[in-house]
N, C-alpha and C positions, 0 to 999 in steps of 0.2 A: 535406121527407120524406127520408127515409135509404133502406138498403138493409133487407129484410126477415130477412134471415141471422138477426141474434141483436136482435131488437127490445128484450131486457130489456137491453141496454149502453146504448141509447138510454134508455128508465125510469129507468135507474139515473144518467144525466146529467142528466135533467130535474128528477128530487128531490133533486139536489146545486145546481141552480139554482133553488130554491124552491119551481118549481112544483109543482102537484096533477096525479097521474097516475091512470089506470084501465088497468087488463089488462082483455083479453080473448083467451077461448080459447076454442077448437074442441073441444067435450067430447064431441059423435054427429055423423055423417054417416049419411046413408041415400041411395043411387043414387049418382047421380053429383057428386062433389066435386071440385075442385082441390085443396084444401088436407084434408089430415089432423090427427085428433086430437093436440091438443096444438100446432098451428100459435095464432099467436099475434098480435093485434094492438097498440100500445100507445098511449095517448091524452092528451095534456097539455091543460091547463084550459084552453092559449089556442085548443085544433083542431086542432095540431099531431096528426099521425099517424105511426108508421112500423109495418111490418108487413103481414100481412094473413090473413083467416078466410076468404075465400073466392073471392080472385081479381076482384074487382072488384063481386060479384053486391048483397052487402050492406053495402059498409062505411062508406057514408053514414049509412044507419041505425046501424049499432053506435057510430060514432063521438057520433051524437045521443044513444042511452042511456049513455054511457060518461059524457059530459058532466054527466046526472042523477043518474049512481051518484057521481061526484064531489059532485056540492052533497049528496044527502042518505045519505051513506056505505054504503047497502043494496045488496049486488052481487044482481046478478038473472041469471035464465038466460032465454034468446030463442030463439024458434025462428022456423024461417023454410025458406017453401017456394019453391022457384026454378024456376018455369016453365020449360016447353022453348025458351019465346022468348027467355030472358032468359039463361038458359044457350047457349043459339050464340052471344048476343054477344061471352058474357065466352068463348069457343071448348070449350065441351062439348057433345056430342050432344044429350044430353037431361036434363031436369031432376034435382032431389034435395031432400031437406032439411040441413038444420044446426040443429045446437043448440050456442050461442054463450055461455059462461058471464063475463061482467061485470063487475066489482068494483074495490075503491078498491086502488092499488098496494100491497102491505105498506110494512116501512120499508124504506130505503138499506141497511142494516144484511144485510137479508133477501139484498134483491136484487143486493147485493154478493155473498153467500155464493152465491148461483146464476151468476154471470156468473163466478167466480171457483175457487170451489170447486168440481169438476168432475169425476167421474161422482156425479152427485143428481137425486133426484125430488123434489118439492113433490107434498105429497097435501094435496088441500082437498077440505072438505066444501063441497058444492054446495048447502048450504041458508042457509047462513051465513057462507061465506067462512074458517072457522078453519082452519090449515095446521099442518103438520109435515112437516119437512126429513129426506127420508133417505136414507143416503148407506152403502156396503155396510159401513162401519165404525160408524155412530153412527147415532142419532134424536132429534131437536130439533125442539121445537115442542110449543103446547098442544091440537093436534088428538089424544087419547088412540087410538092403535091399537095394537089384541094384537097377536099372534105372527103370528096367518096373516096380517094388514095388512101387517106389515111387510115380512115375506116376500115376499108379493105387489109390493110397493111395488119390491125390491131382482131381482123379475124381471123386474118391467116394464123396470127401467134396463139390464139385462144383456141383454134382447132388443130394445134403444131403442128402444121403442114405448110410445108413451103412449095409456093407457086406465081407462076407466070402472069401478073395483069396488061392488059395489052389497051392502048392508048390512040387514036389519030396518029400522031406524031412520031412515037416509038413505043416500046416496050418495057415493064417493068417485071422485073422479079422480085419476091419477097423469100428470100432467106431468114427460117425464123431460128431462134436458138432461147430456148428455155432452160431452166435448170433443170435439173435429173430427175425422174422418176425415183422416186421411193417406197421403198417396203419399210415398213416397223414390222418385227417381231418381239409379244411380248411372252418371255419364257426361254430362257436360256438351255433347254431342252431338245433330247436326242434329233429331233425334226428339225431342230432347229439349227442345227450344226448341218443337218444337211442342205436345207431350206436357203441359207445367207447363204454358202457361197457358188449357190444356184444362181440366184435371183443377182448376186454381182456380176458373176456371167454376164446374164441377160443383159445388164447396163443399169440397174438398178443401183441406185444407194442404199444401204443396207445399217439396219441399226439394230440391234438387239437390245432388251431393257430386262432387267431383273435384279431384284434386289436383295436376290441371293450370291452373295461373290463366291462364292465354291463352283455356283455354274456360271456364272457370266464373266470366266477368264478370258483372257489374251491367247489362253493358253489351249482353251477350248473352241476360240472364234479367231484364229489369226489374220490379221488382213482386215477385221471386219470393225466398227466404232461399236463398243460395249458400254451400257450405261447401267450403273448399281442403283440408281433411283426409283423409287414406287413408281409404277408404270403411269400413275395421274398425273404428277409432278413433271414426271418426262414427256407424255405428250403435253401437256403445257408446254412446256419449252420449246419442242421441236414443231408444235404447230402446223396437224395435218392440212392440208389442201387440197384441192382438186389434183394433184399429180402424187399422191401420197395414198398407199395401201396398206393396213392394220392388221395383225394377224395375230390373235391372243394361243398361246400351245400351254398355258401353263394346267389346265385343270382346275387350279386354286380360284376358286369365286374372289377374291380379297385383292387378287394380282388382277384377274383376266374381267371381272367386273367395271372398277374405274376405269381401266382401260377403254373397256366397249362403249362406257357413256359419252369417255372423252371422246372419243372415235365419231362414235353416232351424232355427236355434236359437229362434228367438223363438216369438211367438204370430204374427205374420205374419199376416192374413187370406189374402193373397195375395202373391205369389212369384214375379217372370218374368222372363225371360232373354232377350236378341234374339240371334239366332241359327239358322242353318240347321239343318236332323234331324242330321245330318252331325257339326257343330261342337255341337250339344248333347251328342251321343254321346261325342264327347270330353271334354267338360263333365260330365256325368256319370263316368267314368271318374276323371277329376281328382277331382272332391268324394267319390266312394267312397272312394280311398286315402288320404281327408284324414277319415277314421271318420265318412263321412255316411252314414244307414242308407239302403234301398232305400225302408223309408216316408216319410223325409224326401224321398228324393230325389223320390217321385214327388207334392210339393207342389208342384215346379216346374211353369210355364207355359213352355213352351220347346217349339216357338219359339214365342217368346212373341204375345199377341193374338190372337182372333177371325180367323178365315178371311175376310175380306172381299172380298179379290183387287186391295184398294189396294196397290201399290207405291212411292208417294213417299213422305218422310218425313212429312209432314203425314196421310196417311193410314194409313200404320203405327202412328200417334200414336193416331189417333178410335178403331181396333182393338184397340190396348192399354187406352183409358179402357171401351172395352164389356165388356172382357175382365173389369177390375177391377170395372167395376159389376154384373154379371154372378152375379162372382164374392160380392159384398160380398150379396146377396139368395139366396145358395144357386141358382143357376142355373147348368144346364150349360152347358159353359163351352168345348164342342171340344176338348179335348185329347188 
């Protein structure tokens, strides 16, 4: 078994090694669930699994129909109730259902353009397994949807949440899949070491920038993408967006400066400074006389993180990832 993160990379290795795959998704929940709409499990001919639909409760079962809808190609949808007993074990209070929808993998073809091509929905019809791929510039596929479907299809991705549209005729799911969340940090520094491989944890993509190479090793961020470039030049490049968090740790006005403009220029979801009330005030001061407006300015998280009352760097770190997750759900956020 692999990691559960992006199961459809693993499908899409299994059909390039010949094998027979089945998806399965998460299409209702009712009570109490681990796993949300649109989580996902995926199933090779030999039992191979990676993924999961519901945290441990049902995946013996779904892997045995997944097995069936492989030998005779008919995807099926399962429902399944999870007692209160059975729920502590896998660590939820109390029960719920799931409704778990089945089917033979599309092709490589398909499941390339999903792991690959990135912000998309897959809308299938739940009666038959028929898809169409959409994506805010195009529609592809022989599943026929008008205008409000598509539409629909193109908010569900814009508010990444994958959900159930429901038709006269039958029913539709939109399965959305966007690219990663990301953090930038810029400051190669003690927080910062703690910070990335927090925030990778979480599911984040993680990039460090500083153009110091004593701090920004391999050696000091393992695991993580290190960039020695003035932190302006590199958000340039890596071009924040609405799924993209900024996090300047250095102190140096000359590093954490361009940074913030670049920042505050962007979509940015989130914005944050370390730094005392004191030295933010002057911080603000500098970025006004550099034509930052007062509504930008007040997108900053400074000082930056959640009030916690940790003081080590390792705890200033857990402060700043609550801060951003917080922030990424529309939650207040202290400032």
């Amino acid at each position: 078994m692999s990691g559960i993160d992006d199961p459809l990379s693993q499908a899409l290795a299994w059909l390039r090694e010949g094998k027979t795959v089945a998806l399965a998704t998460v299409v209702g929940t009712w009570g109490s669930s681990p796993r949300q709409p649109g989580s996902m499990l995926v199933v090779a001919d030999d039992g191979s699994f990676t993924g999961s639909v519901s945290g441990g409760c049902v995946e013996a079962a779904v892997v045995d129909e997944a097995l069936q809808v492989m030998a005779d190609g008919r995807p099926k949808l399962l429902d399944f109730g999870i007692t209160d007993d059975r729920a502590w074990e896998v660590g939820l209070s109390c029960g719920g259902e799931l409704r778990v929808f089945v089917e033979k993998a599309p092709s490589s073809d398909i499941l390339h353009s999903l792991v690959t091509t990135r912000p998309v929905a897959r809308v299938v019809n739940l009666e038959d397994g028929t898809q169409t791929l959409v994506s805010p510039q195009s529609v592809d596929g022989i599943l026929d949807l008008d205008a409000d479907f598509v539409e629909a299809a193109r908010k569900a991705l814009a508010d990444d949440c994958s959900r159930k549209l429901a038709r006269e005729d039958h029913s539709l799911f939109v399965a959305v899949f966007n690219a990663p969340l990301r953090v930038i940090v810029v400051g190669a520094v003690h927080i910062a070491q703690s910070l990335a491989p927090l925030a990778s944890l979480a599911g984040f993509e993680v990039t460090v920038i500083d153009p110091r190479q004593s701090f920004a090793s391999n050696e000091r961020f393992p695991d993580i993408t290190v960039r020695t470039d003035w932190p302006d030049a590199a958000l340039a490049g890596l071009a924040p967006d609405a799924r993209t968090a900024v996090v300047t740790l250095t102190h140096d006005p000359k590093l954490d400066d361009p940074a913030l403009v670049a920042a505050l220029n962007s979509d940015a979801f989130y914005v944050g400074a370390l730094g005392s009330r004191k030295t933010h005030g002057k911080r603000l001061a500098r970025l006004k006389a550099r034509d930052i407006s007062d509504q930008q300015l007040a997108r900053i998280h400074g000082p930056v993180g959640l009030d916690l009352g940790g003081r080590k760097p390792s705890e200033i770190a857990v402060s700043i990832l609550a801060q951003i997750v917080a922030a990424r759900y529309g939650r207040e956020t202290g400032r």
